[in-house]
RODO-2510 file (C-alpha; in nm, 4 decimals, decimal comma):
residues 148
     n   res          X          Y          Z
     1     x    -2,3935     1,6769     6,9940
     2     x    -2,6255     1,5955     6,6943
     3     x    -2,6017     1,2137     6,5609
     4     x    -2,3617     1,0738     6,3477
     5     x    -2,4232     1,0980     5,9794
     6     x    -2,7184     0,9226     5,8530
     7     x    -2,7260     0,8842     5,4957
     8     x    -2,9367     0,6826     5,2760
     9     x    -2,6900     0,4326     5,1561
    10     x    -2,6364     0,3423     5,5134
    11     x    -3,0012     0,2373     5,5721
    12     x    -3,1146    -0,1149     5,4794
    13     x    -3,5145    -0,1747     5,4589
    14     x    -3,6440    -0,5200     5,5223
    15     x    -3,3352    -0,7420     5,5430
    16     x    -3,3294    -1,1020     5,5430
    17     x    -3,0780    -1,2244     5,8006
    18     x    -3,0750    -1,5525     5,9627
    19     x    -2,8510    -1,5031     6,2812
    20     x    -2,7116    -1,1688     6,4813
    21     x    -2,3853    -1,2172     6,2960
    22     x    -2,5603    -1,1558     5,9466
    23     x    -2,7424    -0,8685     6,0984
    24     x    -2,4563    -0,6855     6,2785
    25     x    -2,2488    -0,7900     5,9230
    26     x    -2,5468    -0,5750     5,7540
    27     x    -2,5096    -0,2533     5,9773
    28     x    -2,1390    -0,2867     5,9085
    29     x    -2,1822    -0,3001     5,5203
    30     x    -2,4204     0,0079     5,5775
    31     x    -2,1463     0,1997     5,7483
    32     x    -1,8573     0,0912     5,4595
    33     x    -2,0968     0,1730     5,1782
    34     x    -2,1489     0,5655     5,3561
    35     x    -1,7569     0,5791     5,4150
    36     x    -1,7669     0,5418     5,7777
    37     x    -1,5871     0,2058     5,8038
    38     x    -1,3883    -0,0468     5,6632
    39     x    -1,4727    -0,3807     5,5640
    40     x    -1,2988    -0,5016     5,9134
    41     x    -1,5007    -0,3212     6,1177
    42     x    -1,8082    -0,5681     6,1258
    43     x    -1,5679    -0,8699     6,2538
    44     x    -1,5002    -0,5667     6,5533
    45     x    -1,8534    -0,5262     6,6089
    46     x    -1,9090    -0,9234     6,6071
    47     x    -1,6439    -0,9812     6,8669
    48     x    -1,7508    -0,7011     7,0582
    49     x    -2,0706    -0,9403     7,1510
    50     x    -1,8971    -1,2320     7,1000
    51     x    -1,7033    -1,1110     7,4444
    52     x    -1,9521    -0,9381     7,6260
    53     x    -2,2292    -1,0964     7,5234
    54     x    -2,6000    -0,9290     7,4281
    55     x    -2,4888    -0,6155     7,5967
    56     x    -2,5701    -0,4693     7,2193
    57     x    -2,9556    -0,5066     7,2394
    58     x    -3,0521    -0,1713     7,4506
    59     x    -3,4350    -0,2573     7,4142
    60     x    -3,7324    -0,5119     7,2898
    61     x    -3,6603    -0,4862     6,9708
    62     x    -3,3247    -0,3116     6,9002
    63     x    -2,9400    -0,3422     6,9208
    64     x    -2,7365    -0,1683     6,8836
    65     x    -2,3769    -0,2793     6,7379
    66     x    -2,0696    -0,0821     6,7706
    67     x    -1,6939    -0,1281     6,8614
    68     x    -1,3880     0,0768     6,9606
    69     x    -1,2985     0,3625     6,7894
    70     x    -0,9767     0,2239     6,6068
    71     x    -0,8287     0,2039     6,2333
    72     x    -1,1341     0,0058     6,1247
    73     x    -1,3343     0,3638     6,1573
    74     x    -1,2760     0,6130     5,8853
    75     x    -1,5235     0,8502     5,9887
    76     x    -1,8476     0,9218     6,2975
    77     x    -2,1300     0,7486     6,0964
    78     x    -2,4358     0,5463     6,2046
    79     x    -2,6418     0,2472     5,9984
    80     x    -2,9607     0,1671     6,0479
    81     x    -3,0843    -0,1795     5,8949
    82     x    -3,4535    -0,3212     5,9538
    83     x    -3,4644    -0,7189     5,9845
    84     x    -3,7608    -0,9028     5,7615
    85     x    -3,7637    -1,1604     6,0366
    86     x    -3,6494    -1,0378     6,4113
    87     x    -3,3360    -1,2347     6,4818
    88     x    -3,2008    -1,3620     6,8807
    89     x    -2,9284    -1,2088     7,0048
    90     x    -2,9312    -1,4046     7,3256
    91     x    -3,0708    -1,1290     7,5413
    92     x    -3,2893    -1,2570     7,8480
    93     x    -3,5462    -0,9577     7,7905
    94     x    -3,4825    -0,7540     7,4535
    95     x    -3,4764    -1,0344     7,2199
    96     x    -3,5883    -1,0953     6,9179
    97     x    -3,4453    -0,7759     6,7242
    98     x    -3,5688    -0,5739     6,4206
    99     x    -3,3790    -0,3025     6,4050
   100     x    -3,0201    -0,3148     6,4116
   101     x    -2,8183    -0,0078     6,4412
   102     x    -2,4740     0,0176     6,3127
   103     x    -2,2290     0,2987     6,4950
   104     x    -1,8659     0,3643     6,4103
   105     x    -1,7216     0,6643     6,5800
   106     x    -1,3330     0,8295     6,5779
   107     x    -1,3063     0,8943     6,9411
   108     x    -1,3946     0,8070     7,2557
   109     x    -1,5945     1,1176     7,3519
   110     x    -1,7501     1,1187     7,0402
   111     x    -1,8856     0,7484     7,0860
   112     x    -2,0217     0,8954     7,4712
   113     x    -2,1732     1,1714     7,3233
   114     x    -2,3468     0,9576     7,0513
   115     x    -2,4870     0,6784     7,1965
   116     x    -2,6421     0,9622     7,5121
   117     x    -2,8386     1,1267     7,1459
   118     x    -2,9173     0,7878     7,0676
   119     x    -3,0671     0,7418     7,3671
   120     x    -3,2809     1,0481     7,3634
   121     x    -3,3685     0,9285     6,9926
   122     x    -3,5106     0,5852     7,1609
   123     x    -3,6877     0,7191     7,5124
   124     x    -3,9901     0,7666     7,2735
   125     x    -4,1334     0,4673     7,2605
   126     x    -4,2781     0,5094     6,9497
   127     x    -3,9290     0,4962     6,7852
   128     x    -3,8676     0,1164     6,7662
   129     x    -4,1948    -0,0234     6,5627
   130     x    -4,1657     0,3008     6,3784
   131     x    -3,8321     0,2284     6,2159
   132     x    -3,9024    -0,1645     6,2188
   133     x    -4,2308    -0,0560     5,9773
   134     x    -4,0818     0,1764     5,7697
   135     x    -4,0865     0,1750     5,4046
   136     x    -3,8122     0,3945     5,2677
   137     x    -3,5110     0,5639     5,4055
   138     x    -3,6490     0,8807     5,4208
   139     x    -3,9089     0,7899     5,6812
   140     x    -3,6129     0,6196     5,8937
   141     x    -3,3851     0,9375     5,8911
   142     x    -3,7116     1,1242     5,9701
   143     x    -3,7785     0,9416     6,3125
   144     x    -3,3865     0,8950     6,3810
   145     x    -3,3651     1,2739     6,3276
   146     x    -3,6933     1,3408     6,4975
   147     x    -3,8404     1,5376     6,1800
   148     x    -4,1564     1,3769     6,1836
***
C-alpha cells in the first residue's frame, strides 16, 4: 500500500511551536487544510498522547500523531510539519522532536498498512534531518515518497 496523500498544503516548513500540543495542533491543521480531517480531529490526536503517553515519538527526532479512524477523518491523508525549535514530548529517548507527522486514516487496515510504509519511509536514517532541513514542500514529498 503506497502512503496516504501528501499534498503541499498539508506540509508546514519551519514552524514555531512552543509545546507538543501546538505541534500535533499543526499536523492536524495540515490534514483539515488537504481535506483529510476535521477541525476535531487534532483534540483526537492530543488525547491520544494525553492517554498513552509519548507512544507518538517513533524516533530521535520524530512523532508521529494520529488517532482512531472515526467521524473526525474525512479521508486517508498524512501532514508533515517541520518544528523551528524541536519541542519535548516527554519521551525518555526520542525527545526533542522536529518533525511532526500528522496521519488520519478511514479504517483500521488502512491505518496498519500506513504506518508499516511509514516505517519503511523512516528505516533510512537519512530521512529524519532530511525533512527537519528542508526548504520547500517539494523536497519533503520527495524524501517521504522516496523520489530523491
Amino acid at each position: 500500500m503506497p502512503l496516504p496523500p501528501l499534498p503541499e498544503e498539508a506540509i508546514t516548513i519551519g514552524a514555531d511551536a512552543r509545546t507538543w500540543r501546538e505541534a500535533v495542533r499543526l499536523a492536524g491543521a495540515g490534514l483539515e487544510a488537504s481535506g483529510a480531517a476535521r477541525s476535531g480531529y487534532s483534540d483526537e490526536m492530543i488525547r491520544m498522547i494525553e492517554e498513552h503517553g509519548p507512544y507518538v515519538v517513533i524516533a530521535p527526532g520524530l512523532a508521529l500523531a494520529h488517532a482512531r479512524p472515526g467521524p473526525e477523518v474525512i479521508k486517508d491523508g498524512l501532514a508533515v510539519v517541520t518544528l523551528s525549535t524541536p519541542v519535548a514530548f516527554g519521551h525518555p529517548h526520542n525527545d526533542p522532536v522536529s518533525v511532526v507527522l500528522g496521519l488520519a486514516i478511514l479504517s483500521i487496515e488502512g491505518h496498519l498498512a500506513s504506518v508499516a510504509e511509514l516505517a519503511n519511509v523512516f528505516n533510512d536514517a537519512s530521512a529524519i534531518p532530511a525533512i527537519a532541513a528542508a526548504k520547500d514542500a517539494a523536497t519533503v514529498i520527495a524524501i517521504m515518497t522516496r523520489q530523491q
